[in-house]
C-alpha positions as CSV (number, residue, x, y, z in Angstrom):
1,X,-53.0,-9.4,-16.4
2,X,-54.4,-8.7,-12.8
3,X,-52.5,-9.4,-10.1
4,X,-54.9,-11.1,-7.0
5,X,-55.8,-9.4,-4.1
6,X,-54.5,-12.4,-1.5
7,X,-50.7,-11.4,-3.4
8,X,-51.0,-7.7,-2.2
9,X,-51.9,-9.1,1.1
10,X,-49.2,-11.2,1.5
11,X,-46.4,-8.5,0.8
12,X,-48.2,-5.4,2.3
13,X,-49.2,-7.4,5.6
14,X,-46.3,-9.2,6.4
15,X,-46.1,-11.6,9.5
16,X,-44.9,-9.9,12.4
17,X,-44.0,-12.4,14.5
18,X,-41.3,-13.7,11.7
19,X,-40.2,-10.2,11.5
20,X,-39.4,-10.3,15.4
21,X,-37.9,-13.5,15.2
22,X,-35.5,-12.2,12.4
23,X,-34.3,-9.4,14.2
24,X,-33.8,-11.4,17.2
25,X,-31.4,-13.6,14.9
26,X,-29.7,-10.8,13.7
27,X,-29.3,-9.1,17.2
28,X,-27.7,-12.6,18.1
29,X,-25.2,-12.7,15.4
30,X,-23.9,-9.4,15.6
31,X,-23.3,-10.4,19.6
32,X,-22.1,-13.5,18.2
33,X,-19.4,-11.7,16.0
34,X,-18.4,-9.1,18.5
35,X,-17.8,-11.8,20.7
36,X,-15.5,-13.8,18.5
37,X,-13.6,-10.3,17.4
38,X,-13.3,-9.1,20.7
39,X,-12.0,-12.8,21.5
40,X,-9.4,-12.7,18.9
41,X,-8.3,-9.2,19.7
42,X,-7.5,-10.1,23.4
43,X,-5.7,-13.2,22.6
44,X,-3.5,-11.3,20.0
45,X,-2.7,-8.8,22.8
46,X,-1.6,-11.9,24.9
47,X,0.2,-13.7,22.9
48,X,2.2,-10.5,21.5
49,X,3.1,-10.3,25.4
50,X,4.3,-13.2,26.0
51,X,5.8,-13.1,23.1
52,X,8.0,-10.2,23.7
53,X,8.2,-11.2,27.5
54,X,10.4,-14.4,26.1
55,X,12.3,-12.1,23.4
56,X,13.8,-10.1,26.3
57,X,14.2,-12.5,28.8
58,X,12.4,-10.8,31.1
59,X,11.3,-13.7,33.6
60,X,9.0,-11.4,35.6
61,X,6.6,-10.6,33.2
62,X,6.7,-14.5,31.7
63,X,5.7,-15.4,35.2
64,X,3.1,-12.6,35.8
65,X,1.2,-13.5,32.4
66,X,1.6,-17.4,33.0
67,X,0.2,-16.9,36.3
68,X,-2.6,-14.9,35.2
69,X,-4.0,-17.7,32.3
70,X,-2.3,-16.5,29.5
71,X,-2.5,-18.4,26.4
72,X,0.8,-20.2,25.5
73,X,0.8,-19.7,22.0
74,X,3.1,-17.3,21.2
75,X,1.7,-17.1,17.4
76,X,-1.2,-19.6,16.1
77,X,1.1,-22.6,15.5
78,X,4.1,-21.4,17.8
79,X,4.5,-22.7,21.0
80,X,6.1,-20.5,24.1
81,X,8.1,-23.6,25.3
82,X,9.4,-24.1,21.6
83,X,9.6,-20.0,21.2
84,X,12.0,-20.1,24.8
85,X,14.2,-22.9,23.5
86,X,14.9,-21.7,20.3
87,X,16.0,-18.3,21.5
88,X,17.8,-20.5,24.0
89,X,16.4,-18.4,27.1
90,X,17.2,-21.0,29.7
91,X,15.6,-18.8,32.6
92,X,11.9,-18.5,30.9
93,X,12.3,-21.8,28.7
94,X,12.5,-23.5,33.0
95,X,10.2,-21.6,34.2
96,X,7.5,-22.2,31.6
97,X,8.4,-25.9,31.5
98,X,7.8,-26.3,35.4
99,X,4.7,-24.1,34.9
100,X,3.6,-26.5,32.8
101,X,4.4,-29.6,35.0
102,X,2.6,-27.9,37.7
103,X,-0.3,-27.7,35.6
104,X,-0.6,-30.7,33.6
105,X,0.9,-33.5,35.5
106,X,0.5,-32.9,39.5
107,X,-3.0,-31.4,39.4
């Protein structure tokens, strides 16, 4: 059985500009997965600030990290505001609560 020469063609001469257009792809999911992972790592890093910020009732770093756009979730499906009141931190549970206020309702 003989193979035909348009086959050999085909696979030896590939098109170039799908080649281009694949690495291009590739080069945009690699940023697009060094994005999200880079993402994810600074919002861990946040959160595990804040979180410890609330743990010792230290109302100067809850401030500074609220002020500075800090994500309120202290884990994925755990509140700050609901984090403050269960460890019954009055001083952080207030300010977060008026930080909130601020943001939300008189803007």
């Amino acid at each position: 059985m003989t193979v035909p020469t348009a086959f050999f063609e085909k696979v030896l001469k590939p098109d170039i500009s799908s080649i281009l257009e694949l690495a291009s792809m590739n080069e945009m999911i690699c940023q697009y997965n060094f994005d999200i992972t880079t993402l994810n790592n600074r919002d861990y890093k946040q959160r595990n600030a804040l979180f410890y910020a609330i743990y010792f009732n230290n109302l100067e770093n809850c401030k500074f990290l609220l002020k500075n756009k800090i994500s309120l979730w202290v884990e994925p499906q755990y509140h700050a505001l609901d984090f403050a009141r269960s460890l019954r931190n009055k001083k952080c549970y207030d300010y977060i609560l008026l930080f909130l206020n601020d943001k939300y309702i008189f803007s």
